[in-house]
N, C-alpha and C positions, 0 to 999 in steps of 0.2 A: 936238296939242291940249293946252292948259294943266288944268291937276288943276281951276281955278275951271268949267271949260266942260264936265269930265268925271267926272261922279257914281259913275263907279267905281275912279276912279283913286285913292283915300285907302284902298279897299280891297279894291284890289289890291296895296297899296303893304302892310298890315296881313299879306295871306297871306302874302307874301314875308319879311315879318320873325317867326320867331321868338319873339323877346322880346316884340315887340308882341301877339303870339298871346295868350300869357302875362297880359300887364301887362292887358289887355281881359277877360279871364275872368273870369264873374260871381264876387261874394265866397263863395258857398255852393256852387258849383263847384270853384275853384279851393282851399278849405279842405277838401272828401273827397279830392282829390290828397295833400294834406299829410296828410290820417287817411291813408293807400296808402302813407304815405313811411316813417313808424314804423318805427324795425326793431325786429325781435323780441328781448325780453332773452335772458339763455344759461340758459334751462330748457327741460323736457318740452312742457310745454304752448303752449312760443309765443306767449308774449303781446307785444303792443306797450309798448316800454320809453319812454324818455322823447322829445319829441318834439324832430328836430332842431331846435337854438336858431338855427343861423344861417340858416333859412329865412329866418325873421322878420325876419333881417336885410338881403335882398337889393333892396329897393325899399320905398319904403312902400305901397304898393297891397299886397305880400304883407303887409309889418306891419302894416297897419289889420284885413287880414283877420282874419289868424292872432291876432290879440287879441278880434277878434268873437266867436272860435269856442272855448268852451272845452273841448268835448270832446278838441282835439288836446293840450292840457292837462293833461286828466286821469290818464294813464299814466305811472306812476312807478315804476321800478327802484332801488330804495334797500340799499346794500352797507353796513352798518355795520362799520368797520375800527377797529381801534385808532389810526390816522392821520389819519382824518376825526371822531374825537372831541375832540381837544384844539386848540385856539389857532382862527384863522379857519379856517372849514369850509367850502369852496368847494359840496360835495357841499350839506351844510347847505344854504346858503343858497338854490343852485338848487330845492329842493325846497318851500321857500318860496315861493320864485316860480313855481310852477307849480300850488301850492296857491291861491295869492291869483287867478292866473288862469283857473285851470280854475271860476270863481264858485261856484254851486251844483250843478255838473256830478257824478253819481257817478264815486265812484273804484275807479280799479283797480292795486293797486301791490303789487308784492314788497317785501318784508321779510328782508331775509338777512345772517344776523351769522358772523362768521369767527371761528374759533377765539380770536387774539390780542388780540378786542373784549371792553376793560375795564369800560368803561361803556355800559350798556346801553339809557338813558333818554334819552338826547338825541332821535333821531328817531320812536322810539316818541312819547312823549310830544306833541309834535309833530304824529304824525298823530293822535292820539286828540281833540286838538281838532275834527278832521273824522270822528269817528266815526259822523255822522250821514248821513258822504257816503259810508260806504263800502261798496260795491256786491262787487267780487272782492279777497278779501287772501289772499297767498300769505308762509306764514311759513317760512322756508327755517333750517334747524335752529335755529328759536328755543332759547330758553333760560329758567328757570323765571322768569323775570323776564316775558316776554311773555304765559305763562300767568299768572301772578298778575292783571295787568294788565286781563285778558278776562276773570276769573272774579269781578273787582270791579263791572264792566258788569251793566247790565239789560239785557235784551231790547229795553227801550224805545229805548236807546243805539243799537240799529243797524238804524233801520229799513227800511235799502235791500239789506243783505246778503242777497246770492242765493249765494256761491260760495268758500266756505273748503279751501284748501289746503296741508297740515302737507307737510314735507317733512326728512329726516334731522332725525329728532325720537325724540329717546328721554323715552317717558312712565315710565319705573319709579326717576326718580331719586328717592333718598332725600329729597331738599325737597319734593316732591312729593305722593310718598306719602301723607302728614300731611293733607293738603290736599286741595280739592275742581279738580278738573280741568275748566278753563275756566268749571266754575258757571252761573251761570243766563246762558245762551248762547241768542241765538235759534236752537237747533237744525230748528225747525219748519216754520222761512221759507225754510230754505237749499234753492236747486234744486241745490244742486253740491258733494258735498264729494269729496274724496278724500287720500289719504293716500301717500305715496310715503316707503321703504325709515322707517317709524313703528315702533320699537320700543315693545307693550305689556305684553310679557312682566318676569315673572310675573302680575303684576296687571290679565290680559285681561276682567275684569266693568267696567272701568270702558271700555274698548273697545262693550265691547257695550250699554251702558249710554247712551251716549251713540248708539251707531248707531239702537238702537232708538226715538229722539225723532225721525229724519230722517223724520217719516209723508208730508214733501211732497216728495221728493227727486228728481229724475229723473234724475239720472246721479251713480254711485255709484263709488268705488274703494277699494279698501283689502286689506289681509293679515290672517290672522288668525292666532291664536296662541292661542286656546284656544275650547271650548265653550262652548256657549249653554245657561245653567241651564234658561232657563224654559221650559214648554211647549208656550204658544203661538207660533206664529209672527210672526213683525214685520210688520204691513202695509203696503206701500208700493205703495196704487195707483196711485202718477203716475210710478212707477221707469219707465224705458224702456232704460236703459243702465248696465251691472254690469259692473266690471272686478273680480274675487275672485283673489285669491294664496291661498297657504295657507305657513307659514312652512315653511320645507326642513327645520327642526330635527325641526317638531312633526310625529311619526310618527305617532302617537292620532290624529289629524285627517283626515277623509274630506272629501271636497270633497264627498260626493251630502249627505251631513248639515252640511252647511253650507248648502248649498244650500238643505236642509229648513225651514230656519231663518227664511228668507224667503218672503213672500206677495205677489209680483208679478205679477200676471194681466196685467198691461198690457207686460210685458218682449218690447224689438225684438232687442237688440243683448248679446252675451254674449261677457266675454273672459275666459280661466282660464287661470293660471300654475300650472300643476301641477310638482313635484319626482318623480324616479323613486323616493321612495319612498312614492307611491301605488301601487295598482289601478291592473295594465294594461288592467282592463275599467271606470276610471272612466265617468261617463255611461249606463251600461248597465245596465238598461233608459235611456230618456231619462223624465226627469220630465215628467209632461203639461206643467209651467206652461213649459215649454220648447219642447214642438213645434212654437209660432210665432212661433219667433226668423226672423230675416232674416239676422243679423251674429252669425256665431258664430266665436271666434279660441280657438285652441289652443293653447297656448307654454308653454313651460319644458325639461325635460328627459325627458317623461316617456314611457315608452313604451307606447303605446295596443296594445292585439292587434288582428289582421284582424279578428276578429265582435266587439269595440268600436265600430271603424270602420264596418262596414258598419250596423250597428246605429245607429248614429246621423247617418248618412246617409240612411238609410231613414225615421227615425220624423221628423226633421225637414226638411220639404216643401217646406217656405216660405223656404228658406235663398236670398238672394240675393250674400252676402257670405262671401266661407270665407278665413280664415286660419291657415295650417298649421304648427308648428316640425319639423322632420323628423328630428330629432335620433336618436329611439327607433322611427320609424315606418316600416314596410313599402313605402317610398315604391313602387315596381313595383307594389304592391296598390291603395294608393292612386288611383291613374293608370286603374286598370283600373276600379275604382269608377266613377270621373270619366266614362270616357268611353260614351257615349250611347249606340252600337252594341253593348256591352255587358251595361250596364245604364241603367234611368229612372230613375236617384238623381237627386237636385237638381234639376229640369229649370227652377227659374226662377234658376238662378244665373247671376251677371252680372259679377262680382270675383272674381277669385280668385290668392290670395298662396302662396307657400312657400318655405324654407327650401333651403340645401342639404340633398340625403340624401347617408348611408355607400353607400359604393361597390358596394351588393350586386351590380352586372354593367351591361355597358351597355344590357341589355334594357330596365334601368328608365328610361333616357333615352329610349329609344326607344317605349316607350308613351306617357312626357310627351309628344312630339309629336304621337304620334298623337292623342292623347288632346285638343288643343289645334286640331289640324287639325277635328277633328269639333267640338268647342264651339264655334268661332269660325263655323266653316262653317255650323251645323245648330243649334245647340244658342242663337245669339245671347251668348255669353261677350264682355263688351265690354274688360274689362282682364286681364291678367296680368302679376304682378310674380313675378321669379327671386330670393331676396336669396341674395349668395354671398361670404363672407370669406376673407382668408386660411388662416383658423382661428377657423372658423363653429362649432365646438364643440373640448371638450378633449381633445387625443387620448389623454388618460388614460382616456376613457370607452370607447375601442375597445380592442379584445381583441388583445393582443399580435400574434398570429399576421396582422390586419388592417393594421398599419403601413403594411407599403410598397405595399398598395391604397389605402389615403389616399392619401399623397404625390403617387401618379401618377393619380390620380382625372381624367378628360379634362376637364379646364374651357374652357381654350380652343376644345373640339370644342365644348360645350355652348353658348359663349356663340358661337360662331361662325354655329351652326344658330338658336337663338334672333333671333341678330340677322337672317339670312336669311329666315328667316319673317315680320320686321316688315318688313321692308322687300319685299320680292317681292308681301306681302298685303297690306301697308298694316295690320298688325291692332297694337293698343296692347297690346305686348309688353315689358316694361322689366324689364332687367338691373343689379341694384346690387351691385359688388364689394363697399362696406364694409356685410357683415353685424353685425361688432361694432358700428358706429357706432348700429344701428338695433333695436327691440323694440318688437313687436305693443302689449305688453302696456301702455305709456309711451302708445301714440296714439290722439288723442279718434274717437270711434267714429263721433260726428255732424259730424265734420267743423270743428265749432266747439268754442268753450267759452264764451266770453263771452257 
């Protein structure tokens, strides 16, 4: 029978091909693929970098799209080099064309100058014409050039800004100083700031000076590096998500009186980079504005005692998220905590992370499963992640006489039993060799960030 005499032979001829699949997809379909396509730049946070160009080039039904749509548009990774400042600028010009495309679309773009970058105006300047569009900027070791720039701005200058991110940024340089840091900034609108390895030492009041304006903030990160003069506390009722470091230099520095510092009644999610030269009883007691965390992550070096541990295990109820460094920690204590026929710690926890532990015996492996058998079985435990490096910590930090019980530490036993368990149970179990590659402390707590 001819395809004229048979009304479904055009499409049946449609499923069979592929490309026809493709070329037929509605325009606002077929452009959330291309938002899916985005890859991510090379930072912490994973944002989508610029959108592949030669999509747009494979048919025009994709190119009429892909020009419809300006949000695929809007996503810019911009590298300023000493290479891409002088004669035709390839980088330049694409950035351009992404700016005139993405229409009135907000923007979200990194900013990141290298060392051997002479001049520093060309793409800045650039996006500042679109200062009106921009939604997330991430400044990757700007330089006081980029702060001058933002401290010349009103407030009225950025009226879509929800999400500012400093990164290898030292604020105590001498041009600086002089001067007012970032300035009349809409600090107040920002739902998102954070800070990553921000040098504000010596001159930590203008750190705090500026955190203190975040009163709308809900997800917060930053180090700190010195005291808070004032006596009130900073109120942030819409905080929901706190990532806090404390610098490893700064010994005078408590993380509980940092802590004190802030007024967030509304806090789900809590992640703490502590240095071993805290209190192994950091946490302890637990602050009431803490007992109903969900998402509590523990990381750095620091070594917590057993009645730390239990202690905050105990007063925090509501814990559905636990993430552990095991660097300094009782891991066999731990495990025993954990598990349910033991004690009713945590009982609505549902995630649960850690670290390699020190070799204290194979008892301690042998409780982790147990301890995992009962969660998964009884307890509803829906993930667990193992992370394990070659050299998951320094083994300057273990005690001489410990050496050759690192070295011969049974990982293969561990990952072998780990992986038996997922597979025998079917239970979401996951094993990551590179510990270096990865840190609690770098990942967004809600899953998103834009």
């Amino acid at each position: 029978m001819s395809s004229q005499t048979n009304p479904d032979a055009n499409a049946t001829s449609a499923v069979g091909n592929p490309r026809l699949k493709m070329v037929s997809f509605p325009p606002e379909i077929l452009c959330e693929i291309f938002l899916a396509c985005i890859p991510a730049i090379g930072n912490s946070d994973q944002l989508p970098a610029y959108f592949p160009f030669g999509i747009s080039h494979v048919c025009r039904h994709w190119r009429t799209s892909a020009l419809a749509f300006p949000k695929i548009w809007s996503f810019l990774d911009v590298e300023q080099t000493q290479e891409n400042q002088e004669g035709d600028c390839p980088e330049f010009y694409l950035m351009e064309a992404y700016l005139e495309r993405s229409g009135n679309h907000p923007l979200t773009f990194r900013l990141a100058l290298t060392n051997e970058t002479m001049h520093y105006q060309t793409f800045l300047e650039c996006l500042e014409k679109h200062a009106a569009r921009w939604q997330n900027v991430f400044l990757e070791n700007p330089d006081h050039y980029h702060l001058e720039h933002l401290a010349q701005g009103d407030p009225s200058d950025y009226p879509m800004l929800r999400s500012l991110v400093c990164t290898y940024c030292d604020l105590d340089q001498d041009c600086i100083q002089e001067g007012p840091i970032f300035g009349p900034f809409p600090w107040s609108q920002l739902k998102h700031y954070h800070e990553y390895e921000v040098s504000w030492s010596p001159d930590c009041e203008r750190q705090w000076e500026i955190i203190s304006q975040l009163t709308n903030v809900v997800d917060l990160r930053a180090s700190f590096y010195g005291e808070y003069e004032d006596e009130s506390p900073i109120e942030m009722p819409h905080l929901r998500f706190a990532s806090i470091a404390i610098d490893k230099q700064e010994e005078e520095l408590d993380i509980e009186d940092i802590l004190n510092c802030f007024d967030f009644p509304g806090i789900q999610g809590l992640n703490l980079k502590l240095m071993d030269n805290h209190p192994v009883d950091a946490l302890s007691p637990v602050p009431n504005q803490l007992k109903g965390l969900k998402i509590l992550r523990l990381c750095g070096s620091l070594a917590i005692s057993n009645d730390a541990l239990k202690g905050i295990l105990t007063e925090i109820e509501t814990l559905t998220d636990f993430a552990i460094e095991l660097r300094g920690i009782d891991a066999g204590y731990l495990f025993q905590l954990l598990t349910p026929s033991t004690s009713e710690l945590v009982p609505h926890l549902r995630a649960l992370r850690t670290t390699h532990f020190r070799p204290v015996a194979d008892e301690a492996l042998d409780v982790l499963l147990g301890m995992l058998r009962e969660r998964f079985g009884v307890a509803r435990l829906q993930r667990f992640e193992f992370f394990l490096g070659p050299r998951p910590f320094s083994i300057l930090s273990i005690p001489p006489e410990e050496w050759e019980s690192f070295k011969t530490v049974p990982s293969t036993t561990m990952f072998d039993k780990l992986e038996a368990m997922r597979v025998d149970e079917g239970w979401d179990i996951r094993v990551d060799r590179d510990w270096q590659e990865y840190d609690f402390w770098r990942e967004e707590m809600d899953g998103k960030f834009l």
